[in-house]
C-alpha positions in Angstrom: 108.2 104.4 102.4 108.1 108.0 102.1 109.7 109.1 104.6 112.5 107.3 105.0 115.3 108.9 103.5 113.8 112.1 105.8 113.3 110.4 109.1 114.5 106.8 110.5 111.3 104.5 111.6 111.4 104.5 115.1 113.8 102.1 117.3 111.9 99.4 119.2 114.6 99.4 122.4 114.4 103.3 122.0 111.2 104.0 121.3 107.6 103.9 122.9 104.2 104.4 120.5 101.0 105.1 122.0 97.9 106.0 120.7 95.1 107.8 122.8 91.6 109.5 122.7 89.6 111.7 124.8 86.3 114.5 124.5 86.8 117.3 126.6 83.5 119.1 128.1 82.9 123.0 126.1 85.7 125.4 127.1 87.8 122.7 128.1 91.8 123.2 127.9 95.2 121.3 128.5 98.4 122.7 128.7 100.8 124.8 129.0 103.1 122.0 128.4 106.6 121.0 126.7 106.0 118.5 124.0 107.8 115.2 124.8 107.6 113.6 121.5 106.4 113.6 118.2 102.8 113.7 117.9 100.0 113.9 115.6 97.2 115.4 117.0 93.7 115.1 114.9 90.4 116.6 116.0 87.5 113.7 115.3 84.3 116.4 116.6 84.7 120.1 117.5 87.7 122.3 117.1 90.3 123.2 118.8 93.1 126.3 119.1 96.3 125.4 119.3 99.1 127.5 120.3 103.3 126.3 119.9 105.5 128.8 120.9 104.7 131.7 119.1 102.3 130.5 116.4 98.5 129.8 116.2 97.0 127.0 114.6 92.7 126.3 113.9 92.1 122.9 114.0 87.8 121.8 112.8 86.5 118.6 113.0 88.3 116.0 110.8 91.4 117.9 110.6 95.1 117.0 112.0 98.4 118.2 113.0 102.0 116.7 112.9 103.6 118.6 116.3 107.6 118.2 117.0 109.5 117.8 120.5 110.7 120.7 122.6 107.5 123.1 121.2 105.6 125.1 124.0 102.2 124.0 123.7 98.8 125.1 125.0 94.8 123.3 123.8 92.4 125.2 123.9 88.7 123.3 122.6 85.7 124.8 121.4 84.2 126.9 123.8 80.2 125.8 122.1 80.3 121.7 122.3 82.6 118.7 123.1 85.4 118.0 121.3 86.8 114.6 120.1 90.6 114.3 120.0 93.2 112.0 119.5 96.4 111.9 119.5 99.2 109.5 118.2 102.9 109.8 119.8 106.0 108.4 119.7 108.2 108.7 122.7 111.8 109.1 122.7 113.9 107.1 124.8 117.9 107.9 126.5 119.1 106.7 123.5 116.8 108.3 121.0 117.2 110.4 117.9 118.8 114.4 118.7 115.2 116.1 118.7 116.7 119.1 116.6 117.5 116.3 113.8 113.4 115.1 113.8 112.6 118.9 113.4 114.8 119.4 110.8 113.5 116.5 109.7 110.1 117.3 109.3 109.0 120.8 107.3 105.7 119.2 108.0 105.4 120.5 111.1 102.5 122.5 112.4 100.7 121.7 108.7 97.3 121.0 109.2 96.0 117.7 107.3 92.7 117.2 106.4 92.1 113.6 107.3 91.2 110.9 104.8 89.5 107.3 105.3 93.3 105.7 105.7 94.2 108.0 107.9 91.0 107.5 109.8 91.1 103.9 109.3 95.1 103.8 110.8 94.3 105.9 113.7 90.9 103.7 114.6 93.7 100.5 114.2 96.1 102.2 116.6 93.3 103.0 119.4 92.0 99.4 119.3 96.0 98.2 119.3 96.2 100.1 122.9 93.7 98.2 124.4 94.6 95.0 123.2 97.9 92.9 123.6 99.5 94.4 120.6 103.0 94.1 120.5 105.8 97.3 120.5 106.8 96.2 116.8 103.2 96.8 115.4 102.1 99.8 117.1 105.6 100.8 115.8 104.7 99.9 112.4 101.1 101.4 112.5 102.7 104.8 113.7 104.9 104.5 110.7 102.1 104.2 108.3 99.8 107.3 109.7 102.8 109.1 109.7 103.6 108.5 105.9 100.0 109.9 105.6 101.5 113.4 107.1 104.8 113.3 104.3 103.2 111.7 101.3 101.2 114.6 100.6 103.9 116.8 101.1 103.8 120.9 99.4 104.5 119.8 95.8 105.1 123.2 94.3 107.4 122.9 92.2 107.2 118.8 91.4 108.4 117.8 88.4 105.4 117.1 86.1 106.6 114.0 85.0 106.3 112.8 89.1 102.9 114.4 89.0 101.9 112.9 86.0 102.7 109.8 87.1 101.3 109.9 90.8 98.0 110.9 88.7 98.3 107.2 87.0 99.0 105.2 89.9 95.9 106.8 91.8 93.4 106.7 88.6 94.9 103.3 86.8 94.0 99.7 87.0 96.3 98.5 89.8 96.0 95.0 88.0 98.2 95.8 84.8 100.2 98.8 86.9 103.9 98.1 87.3 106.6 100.6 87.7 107.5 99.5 83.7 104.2 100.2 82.7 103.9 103.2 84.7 107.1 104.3 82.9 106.1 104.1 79.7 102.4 106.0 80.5 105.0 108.9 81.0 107.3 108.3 78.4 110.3 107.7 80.9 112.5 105.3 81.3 112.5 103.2 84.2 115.6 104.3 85.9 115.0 108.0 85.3 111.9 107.5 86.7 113.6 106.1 89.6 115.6 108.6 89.8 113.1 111.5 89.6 111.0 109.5 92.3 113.7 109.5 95.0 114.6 112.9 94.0 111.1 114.3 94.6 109.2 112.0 96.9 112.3 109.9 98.8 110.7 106.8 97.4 110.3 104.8 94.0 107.7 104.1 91.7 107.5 100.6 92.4 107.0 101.5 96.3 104.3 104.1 95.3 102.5 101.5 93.6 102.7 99.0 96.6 101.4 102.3 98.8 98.5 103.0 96.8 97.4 98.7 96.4 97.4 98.5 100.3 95.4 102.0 101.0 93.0 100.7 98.8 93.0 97.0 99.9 92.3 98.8 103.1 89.5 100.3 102.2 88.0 97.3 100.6 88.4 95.5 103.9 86.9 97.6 105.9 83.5 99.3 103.2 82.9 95.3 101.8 82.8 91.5 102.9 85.4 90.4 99.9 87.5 87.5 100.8 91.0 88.5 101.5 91.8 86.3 98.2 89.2 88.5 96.1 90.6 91.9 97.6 94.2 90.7 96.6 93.4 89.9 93.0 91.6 93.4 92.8 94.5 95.4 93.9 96.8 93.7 91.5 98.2 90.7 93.7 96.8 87.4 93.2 99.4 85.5 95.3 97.8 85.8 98.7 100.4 85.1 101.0 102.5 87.7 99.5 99.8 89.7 99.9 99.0 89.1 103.4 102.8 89.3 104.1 103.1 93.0 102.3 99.7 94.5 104.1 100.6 92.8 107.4 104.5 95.0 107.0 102.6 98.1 106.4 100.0 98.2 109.0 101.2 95.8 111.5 98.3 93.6 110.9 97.0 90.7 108.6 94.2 91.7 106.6 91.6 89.7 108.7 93.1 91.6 112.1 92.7 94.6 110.6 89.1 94.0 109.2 88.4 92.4 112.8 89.5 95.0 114.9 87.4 97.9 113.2 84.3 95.8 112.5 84.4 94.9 116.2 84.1 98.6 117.2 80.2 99.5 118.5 
């Protein structure tokens, strides 16, 4: 994952996920308040201006933002039309991490992301996992995976082009022939460099990129087409489907037919 040389996943005895979603009326507000956890907020319709402590932030429609514990906090939403807005959190318990260590944790904080499909698609997962009888370890999971939205992309100024270069191959290549020993070869790296350049830059590896990138776009295919799980599998470079199943089911909590079932179900 790429986060986790940066943050620890959340503990299931000391943690507590949620997912929520609400429209306020024109003009509406909420706050001032202390925030209690970490919590990314994302505007679905309308906008909204957000205040922490001293800083200003404008949030539009399909925009989000990664907000750390013990922040001042006040919402204001557009003062024109109703605005849409979620919000995924996870609690910390008596035993929880030092909140300091999660803000140091996280330079991400207060960057607005605009959202993508995944991250649309994870969020819409987590909202359906709240009203069902989802258990603690895959809403855990699912927060995991919308948060490695927020870090993936992190500022890369400055990323070593050979990272780059080959970030650019895993999105654009043939995820049936990519491995991480083909992907270093395309740029002329040996494998453990690359390794080594990957957990320098980006807190993960190759290999794990590539795994990333198969299951973002196996999700997609479950979601946009009617392909067999077998047939999405084969076209993101897996043909064993239990492996498959098991690998997508660690990263979003779900099996592949959940997760399909869950969004199509939505009116």
């Amino acid at each position: 994952m790429f986060f986790n040389d940066h943050l620890p996943i959340p503990k299931l005895r000391d943690s507590n996920v949620d997912f929520c979603e609400i429209t306020y009326l024109p003009g509406g507000s909420t706050g001032p308040r202390v925030q209690s956890g970490l919590q990314m907020v994302q505007i679905m319709k309308g906008s909204l201006t957000l205040y922490v402590d001293d800083q200003v932030s404008e949030l539009s429609e399909g925009q989000a933002i990664l907000l750390t514990p013990g922040k001042r906090e006040m919402f204001h939403f557009s003062p024109s039309e109703p605005t849409q807005h979620g919000w995924a959190t996870w609690y910390f318990g008596p035993d929880g991490y030092e909140l300091q260590d999660v803000v140091d944790a996280l330079p991400e904080c207060g960057r607005i992301l605009n959202m993508d499909i995944n991250y649309l698609n994870l969020f819409k997962v987590g909202l359906h996992m709240t009203k069902s009888t989802a258990t603690p370890r895959q809403k855990n999971a699912l927060f995991t995976a919308l948060l490695e939205e927020h870090l993936k992309d992190r500022n890369r100024e400055g990323l070593d082009p050979r990272v780059q270069k080959a970030i650019n191959l895993i999105r654009g290549g043939e995820l049936r022939e990519l491995t991480p020993s083909t992907l270093a070869k395309g740029v002329h790296q040996s494998l453990p460099h690359l390794n080594r350049l990957f957990k320098e830059h980006l807190g993960t590896t190759p290999g794990q990129a590539i795994w990333d990138h198969r299951l973002e776009s196996a999700s997609r295919l479950l979601l946009e087409t009617g392909l067999h799980v077998e047939e999405i599998g084969q076209r993101t470079g897996v043909s064993n489907p239990s492996h498959f199943c098991k690998r997508f089911r660690r990263r979003f909590g779900l099996t592949p037919l959940q997760y399909r079932k869950q969004h199509w179900a939505k009116p």
